[in-house]
Structures are given as structure tokens and as C-alpha cells.
N, C-alpha and C positions, 0 to 999 in steps of 0.2 A: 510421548503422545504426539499426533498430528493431527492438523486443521488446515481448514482451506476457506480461501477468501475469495473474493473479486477484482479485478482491476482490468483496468481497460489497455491495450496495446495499439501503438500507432504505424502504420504503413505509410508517408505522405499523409495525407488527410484524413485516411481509411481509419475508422478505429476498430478493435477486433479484440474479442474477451479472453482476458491470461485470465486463468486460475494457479493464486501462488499457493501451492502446497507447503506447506512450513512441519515439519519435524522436528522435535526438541527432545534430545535423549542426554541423560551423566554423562560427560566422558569431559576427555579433553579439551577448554574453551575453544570453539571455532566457530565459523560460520563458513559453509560453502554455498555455493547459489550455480544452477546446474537450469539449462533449457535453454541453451544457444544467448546467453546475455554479452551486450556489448562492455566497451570499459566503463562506460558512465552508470549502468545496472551490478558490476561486480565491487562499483566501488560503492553503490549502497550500502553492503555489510558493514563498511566504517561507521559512516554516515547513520544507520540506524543502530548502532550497536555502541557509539557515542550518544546521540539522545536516550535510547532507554538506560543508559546509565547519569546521564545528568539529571534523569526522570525518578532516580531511586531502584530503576529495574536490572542490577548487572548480572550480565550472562555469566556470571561466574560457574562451573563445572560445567557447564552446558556444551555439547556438542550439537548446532542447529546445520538440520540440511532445507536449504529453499530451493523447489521444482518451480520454475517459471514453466506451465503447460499452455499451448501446443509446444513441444520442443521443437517439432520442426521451424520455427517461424523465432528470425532473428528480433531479441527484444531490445529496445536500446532506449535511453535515458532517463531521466532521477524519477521519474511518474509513480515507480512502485513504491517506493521508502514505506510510504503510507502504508499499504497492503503488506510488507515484507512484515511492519511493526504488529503492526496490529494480530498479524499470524504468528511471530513469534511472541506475544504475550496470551493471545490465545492457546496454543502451542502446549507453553510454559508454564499455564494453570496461573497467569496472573492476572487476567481477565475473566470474569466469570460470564458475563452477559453475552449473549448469544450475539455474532452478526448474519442478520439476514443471506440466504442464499442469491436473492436477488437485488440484492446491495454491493455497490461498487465501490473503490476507493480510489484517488488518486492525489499523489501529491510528492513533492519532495521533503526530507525532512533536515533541518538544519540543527548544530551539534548540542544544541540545547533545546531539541526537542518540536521546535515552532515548524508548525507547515506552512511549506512553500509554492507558491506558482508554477507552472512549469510550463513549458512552451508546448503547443496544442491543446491547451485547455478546453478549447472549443471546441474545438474536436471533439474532444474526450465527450465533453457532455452533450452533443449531439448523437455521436456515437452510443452513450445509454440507451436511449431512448430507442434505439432500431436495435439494440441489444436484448430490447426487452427489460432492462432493470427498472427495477420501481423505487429505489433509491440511490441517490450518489451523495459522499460524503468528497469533501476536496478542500483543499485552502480558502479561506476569504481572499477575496483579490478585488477592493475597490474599481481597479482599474478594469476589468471585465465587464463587457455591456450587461445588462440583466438579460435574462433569456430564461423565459416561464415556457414551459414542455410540459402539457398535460400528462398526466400519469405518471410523472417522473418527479419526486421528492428529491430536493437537494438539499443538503446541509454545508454549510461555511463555518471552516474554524479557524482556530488560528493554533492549536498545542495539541499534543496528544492526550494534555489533563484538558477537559471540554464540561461545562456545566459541575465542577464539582468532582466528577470522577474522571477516569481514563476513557478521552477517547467517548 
């Protein structure tokens, strides 16, 4: 099965919309991630593939392919964890609840699962908003100024397990 998500991609300050394609088929446990990623987005598959198993969710038989799109445009640093996960439990029929097309994600994720800050946050969620998304989900980050953006819903968490369920 395959699903697709949202996530935002950074240039300098520019932000610009990945859609993470996530395919999940039997085969031999893997993960490859494919659409010009740097080392810090190849090394996600650990990184996401350690929390959904601290999570209760192991990739076992699972053969996952992640399309980071536009492929032309080099993607680099931990911002997608969030979107890699959430498309591999969508994916893998272990999410049922639909994510919005015009819901974003961004975050990094650490190996028990907690979402993390990542550097241009601010970016990222000013970039929604000229993206057009009408939701962004991301880490809680005390440290970030508040920043209300009409028409743009954000949510702060802190786990992939969020109010009780996944996420």
C-alpha cells in the first residue's frame, strides 16, 4: 500500500512543499528513501525506524520505499522524521485516521519516538502559510516565539502517541 503526506523543505530561508510518498510492501525488512536526500535525511530511516519500534510498531517483513518529491531539489536535514513516520504507519495500515491533504508535518524524531525541534522552524511555519496549508503539526518548542498566522492551525507535540492515540 502507499500514502502521501506533507512536509515542508528548506532552501536558506525559502521553504517549499516535499510530498513524502511512503510505499510499504512484504518483502525483506528495508527502508530506502529516494529524491536527491542529503546524509542527515538518509539517516532518518534509522532514526524513524528506531522510534516506531520503541513505539510498538516494528517494520518487521516490511519492505518501505520513501520518494522525497520534487526529486529534483536537494532535501537535507532531520525535518522529515515526522512525515517519513507518520507515512510509514499510514502506509502500513497502522494508522487509520486520515491526514489532511493540506496538513503539514515537520519534525525530527528521537529513538524513543519524541519529536524534536529542528533548525528553521520558522521558516518552516511561515513557509505554511504561503504554501497554503491550513494545518501544521511540529514539535512543542517552549523556546520558539508564539507566531498566530491567520488560517494556518498548528498543533505542538511532544510523541508520536499524542492525546491518547498515534500521533
Amino acid at each position: 500500500m502507499s500514502t502521501k503526506v506533507t512536509s515542508i523543505g528548506l532552501k536558506g530561508l525559502e521553504g517549499y512543499r516535499v510530498q513524502v510518498e511512503v510505499q510499504v510492501k512484504s518483502g525483506l525488512e528495508s527502508i530506502v528513501i529516494v529524491g536527491l536526500p542529503d546524509a542527515s535525511v538518509k539517516e532518518s530511516k534509522e532514526r524513524v525506524s528506531a522510534a516506531l519500534h520503541s513505539m510498538g510498531f516494528p517494520l518487521l517483513d516490511m519492505k518501505v520505499t520513501i520518494n522525497l518529491s520534487p526529486a529534483e531539489q536537494k532535501k537535507n536535514g532531520p525535518l522529515f522524521d515526522l512525515a517519513i513516520a507518520i507515512g510509514i504507519l499510514k502506509a502500513g495500515n497502522f494508522l487509520q485516521s486520515s491526514v489532511p491533504e493540506d496538513a503539514g508535518l515537520i519534525g525530527a524524531l528521537s529513538l524513543d519516538g519524541t519529536i524534536l525541534p529542528v533548525e528553521g522552524m520558522i521558516a518552516a511555519i511561515l513557509a505554511a502559510k504561503r504554501l497554503k496549508l491550513k494545518q501544521l503539526y511540529l514539535p512543542f518548542d517552549p523556546n520558539l516565539p508564539h507566531i498566530e498566522i491567520p488560517d494556518l492551525g498548528h498543533e505542538g507535540t511532544g510523541t508520536l502517541f499524542h492525546k491518547g492515540s498515534v500521533f
